[in-house]
N, C-alpha and C positions, 0 to 999 in steps of 0.2 A: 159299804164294806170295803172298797176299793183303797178309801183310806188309811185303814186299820192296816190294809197289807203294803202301799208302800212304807207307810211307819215303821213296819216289821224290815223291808229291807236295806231302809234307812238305818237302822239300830243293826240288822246283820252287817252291814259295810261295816260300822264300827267295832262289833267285834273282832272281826276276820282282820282288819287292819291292827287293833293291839294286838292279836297273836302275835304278829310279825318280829315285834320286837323283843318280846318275853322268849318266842319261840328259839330265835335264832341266837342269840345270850346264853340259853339255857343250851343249846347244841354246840354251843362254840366253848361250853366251858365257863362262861363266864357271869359272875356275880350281875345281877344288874336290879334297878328297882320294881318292888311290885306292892301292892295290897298290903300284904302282909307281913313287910320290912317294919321295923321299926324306926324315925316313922312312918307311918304309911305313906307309898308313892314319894318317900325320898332315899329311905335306910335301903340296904341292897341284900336281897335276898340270894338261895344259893341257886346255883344253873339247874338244879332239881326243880327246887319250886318253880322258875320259871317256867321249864319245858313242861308241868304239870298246869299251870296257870293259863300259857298258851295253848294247850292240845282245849283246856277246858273254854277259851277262850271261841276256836276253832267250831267244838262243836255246836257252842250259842250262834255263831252266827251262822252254820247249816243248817241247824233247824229255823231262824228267824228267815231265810231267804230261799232255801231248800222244799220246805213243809210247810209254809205259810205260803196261801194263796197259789197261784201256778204263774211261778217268775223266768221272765222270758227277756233277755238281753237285747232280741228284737224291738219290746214294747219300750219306745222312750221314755215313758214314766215311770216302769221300774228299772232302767237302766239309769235314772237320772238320782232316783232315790238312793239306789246304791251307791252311784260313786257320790252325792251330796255326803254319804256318808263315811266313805274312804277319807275323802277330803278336808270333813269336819273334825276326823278323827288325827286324820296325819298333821293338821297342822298343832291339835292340842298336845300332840306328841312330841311334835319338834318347838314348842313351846317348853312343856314341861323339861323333857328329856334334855332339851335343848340347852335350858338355865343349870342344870346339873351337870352337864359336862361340857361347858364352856362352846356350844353349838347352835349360841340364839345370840350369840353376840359377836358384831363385826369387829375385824380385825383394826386395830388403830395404827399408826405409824407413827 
């Protein structure tokens, strides 16, 4: 069963990391992509959606890492599950996000 739950806070890291960006877009005001742009994950939604997409974001991954199993920052295998998951998440981010606004590709001279 051990597995099932760093799974869970493998996928929690992921969620809590896309809040981040929806969250903070949608609080700053500002249009950004999500879900339910047209297209999806390029077209840019309104800072509402966001901060709504992020809080809903937020709370999938308290309950994936919170409520699932009894996770402890101390145990290094669910500390490792999580941040695998921060880390698999930020960089698809900074992939994605990245090719949209000219932030996945180096500067030329």
């Amino acid at each position: 069963m051990e597995w099932l739950q760093l799974v869970s806070y493998f996928f929690g890291g992921v969620f809590l990391t896309n809040a981040v960006p929806h969250l903070v877009s949608g609080v700053k005001g500002e249009p950004f992509q999500s879900p339910f742009a047209k297209p999806p994950g390029q077209g840019l939604s309104s800072s509402t959606v966001n901060v709504l997409w992020g809080f809903f974001n937020i709370v999938l991954g308290y309950v994936l890492v919170c409520r699932v199993g009894d996770f402890a920052l101390k145990i290094t295998s669910d500390a490792l599950a999580f941040g695998l998951g921060i880390l698999a998440m930020g960089l698809l981010c900074a992939r994605l996000f990245g090719r949209l606004h000219g932030g996945d590709s180096p500067e030329r001279s």
